[in-house]
N, C-alpha and C positions, 0 to 999 in steps of 0.2 A: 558429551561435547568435549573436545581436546581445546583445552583453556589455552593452548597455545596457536591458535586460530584466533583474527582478530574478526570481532563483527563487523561489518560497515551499513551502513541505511542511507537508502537513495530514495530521497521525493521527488520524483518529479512535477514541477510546479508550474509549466508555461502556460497551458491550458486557460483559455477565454470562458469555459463556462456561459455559452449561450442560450443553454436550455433552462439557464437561472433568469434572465428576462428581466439582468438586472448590469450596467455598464460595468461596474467592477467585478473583478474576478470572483469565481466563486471561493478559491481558499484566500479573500483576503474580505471574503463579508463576516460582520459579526456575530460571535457566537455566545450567548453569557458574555458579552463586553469584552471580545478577545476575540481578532482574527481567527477563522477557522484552521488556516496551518497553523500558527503558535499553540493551538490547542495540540494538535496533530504533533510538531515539537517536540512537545512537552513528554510526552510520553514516552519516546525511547530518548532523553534526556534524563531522564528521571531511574531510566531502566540500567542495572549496573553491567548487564552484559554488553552492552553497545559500547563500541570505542567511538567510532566519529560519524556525521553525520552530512550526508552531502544534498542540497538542495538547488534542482536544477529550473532556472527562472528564464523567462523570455527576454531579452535583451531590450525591449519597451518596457518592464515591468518598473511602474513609477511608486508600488507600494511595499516592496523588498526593505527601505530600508526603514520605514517608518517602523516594522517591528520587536519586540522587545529582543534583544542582541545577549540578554544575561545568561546564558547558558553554561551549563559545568562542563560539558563535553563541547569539543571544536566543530563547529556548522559551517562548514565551506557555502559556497555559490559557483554553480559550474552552469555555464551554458544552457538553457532551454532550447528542444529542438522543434520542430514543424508538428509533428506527432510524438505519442508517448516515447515510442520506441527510440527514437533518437534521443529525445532527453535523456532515457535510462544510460542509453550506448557515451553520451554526452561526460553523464556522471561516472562510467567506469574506465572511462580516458582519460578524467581527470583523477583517479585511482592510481594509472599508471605508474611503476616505479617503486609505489609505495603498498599497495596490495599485493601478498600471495596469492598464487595460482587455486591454493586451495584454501583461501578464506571466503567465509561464508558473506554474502553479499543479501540484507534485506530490502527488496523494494515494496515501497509503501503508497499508496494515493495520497495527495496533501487533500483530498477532499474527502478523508475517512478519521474525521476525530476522534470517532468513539470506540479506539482500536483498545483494549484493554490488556491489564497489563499479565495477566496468566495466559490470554490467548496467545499474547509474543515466548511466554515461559514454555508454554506447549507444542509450540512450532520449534525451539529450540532444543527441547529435549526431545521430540520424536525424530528429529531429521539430524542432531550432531552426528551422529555416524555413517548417515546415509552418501552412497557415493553421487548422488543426484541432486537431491532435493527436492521440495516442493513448495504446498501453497495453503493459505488457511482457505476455509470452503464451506458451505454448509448445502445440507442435504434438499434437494426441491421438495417442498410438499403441498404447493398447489396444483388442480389440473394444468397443464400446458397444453397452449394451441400456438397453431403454426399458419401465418396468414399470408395470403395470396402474395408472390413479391407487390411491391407498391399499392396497398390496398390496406383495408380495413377488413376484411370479408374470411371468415376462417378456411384454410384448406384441409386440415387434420389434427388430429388430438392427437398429440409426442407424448409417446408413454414414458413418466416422471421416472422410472427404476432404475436409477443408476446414475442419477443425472445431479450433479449440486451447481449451487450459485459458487464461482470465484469469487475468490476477497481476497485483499494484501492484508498485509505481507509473502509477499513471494520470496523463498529464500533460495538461492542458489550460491557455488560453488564461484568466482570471481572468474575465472579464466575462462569456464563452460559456460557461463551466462555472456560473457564477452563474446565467444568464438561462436555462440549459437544466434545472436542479435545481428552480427558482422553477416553472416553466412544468408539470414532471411531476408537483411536490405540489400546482398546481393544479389539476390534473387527479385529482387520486389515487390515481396512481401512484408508487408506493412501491418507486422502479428499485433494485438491489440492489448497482449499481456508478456509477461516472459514465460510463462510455462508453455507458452502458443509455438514460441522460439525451440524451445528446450526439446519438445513433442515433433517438432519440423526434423531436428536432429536422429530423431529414431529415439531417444530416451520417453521414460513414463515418470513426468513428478508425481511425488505423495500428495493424497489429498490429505488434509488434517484440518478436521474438524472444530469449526469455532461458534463464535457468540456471533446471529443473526442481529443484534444490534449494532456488528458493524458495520454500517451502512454508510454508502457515499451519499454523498450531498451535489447532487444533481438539480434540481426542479426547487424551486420556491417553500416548497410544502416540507422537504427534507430537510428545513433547517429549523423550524418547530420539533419539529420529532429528533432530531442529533440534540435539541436545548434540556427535551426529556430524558433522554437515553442518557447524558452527561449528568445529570440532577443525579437519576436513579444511581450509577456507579458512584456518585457521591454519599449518597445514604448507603447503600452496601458498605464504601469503605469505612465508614462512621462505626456503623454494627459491628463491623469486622476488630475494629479499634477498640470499642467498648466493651466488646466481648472475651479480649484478649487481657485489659485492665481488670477485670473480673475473673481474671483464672488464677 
């Protein structure tokens, strides 16, 4: 990684969360007594290779300020757009000016708390040098079926070989994530991740393999399971600590 590259981190945060079945949004429901983005925050706040952080909210968003503000590193507020995609395009225009062309940009779900912190280590050392970029990801290893459009009804079994789940952090290049975002809304394509953008362009991000416990928080039942998954990296880091006083 050339230490003279600054990081940046963009949430995109506008997102209603209606498949949560729940009026507030879903990064500001609680999690362990702590809004799910604070949790989400925290984490590249806490990380020393991150310089600043940009957090893109819906211009309705009436719980932005309730939360905790004390952070080490500067957390802007940029614009929330209609879709992902503009929010991201959102936050890299409010970059403007102040990013290089060839600083690495991470974007992150605010509804992925349980991003850990060697998965951010491992997407950073495999891609600093890369002229692209890529994505964290992990490998399919259920059957997969593929169902009639609009239906319930299976049409064919999609062979898993070769196939992962995405997961943010997505890391790109500042100016190529800008100029490949720019290029797909004008086209009218409404890509649903940035590596969707980057692949539209003719390039191939890296995949780079992480921890399936990063899981977004979508549906009701996801946030049980994000309360465990945060517990668990609690005791690990405990072990980890206790085990290092001991050497």
């Amino acid at each position: 990684m050339n230490t003279k590259q600054t990081i940046w981190v963009i949430i995109p945060a506008a997102g209603v969360g209606r498949r949560m079945e729940t009026n507030t949004p879903k990064q500001y429901l609680l999690l362990n007594d702590k809004p799910v983005l604070e949790h989400t925050l925290n984490v590249f706040n806490k990380h020393t290779a991150i310089s600043e952080i940009i957090v893109a909210i819906s211009n309705e968003d009436e719980y932005w300020s309730s939360l905790n503000k004390k952070y080490d590193k500067p957390v802007h507020k940029a614009e929330g757009g209609q879709e992902r995609c503009h929010s991201v395009l959102n936050g890299l225009n409010f970059l403007q000016g102040k990013a290089n062309d060839d600083d690495w940009v991470l974007v992150h779900d605010a509804a992925r708390p349980c991003l850990r912190n060697e998965d951010v280590n491992k997407l950073l050392n495999e891609l600093g040098e890369h002229p692209v970029g890529g994505i964290l990801a992990v490998p399919v290893r259920d059957t997969m079926k593929r169902a009639i459009h609009d239906s319930h009804l299976i049409k064919e079994t999609v062979d898993r070989v070769s196939l992962w789940h995405a997961l943010t952090p997505q890391m790109f290049r500042y100016k190529l994530l800008k100029d490949a975002l720019e290029s797909a809304l004008e086209k009218n394509m409404q890509v649903t991740d940035e590596a969707s953008a980057i692949e539209l362009i003719g390039l191939q991000p890296v995949l780079v393999e992480g921890h399936a416990d990063n899981i977004k928080i979508t549906r009701p039942e996801d946030l049980a399971l994000a309360a465990f998954f945060l517990q668990q990296l609690e005791l690990e880091k405990a072990d980890l600590e206790h085990n290092e006083e001991k050497q």
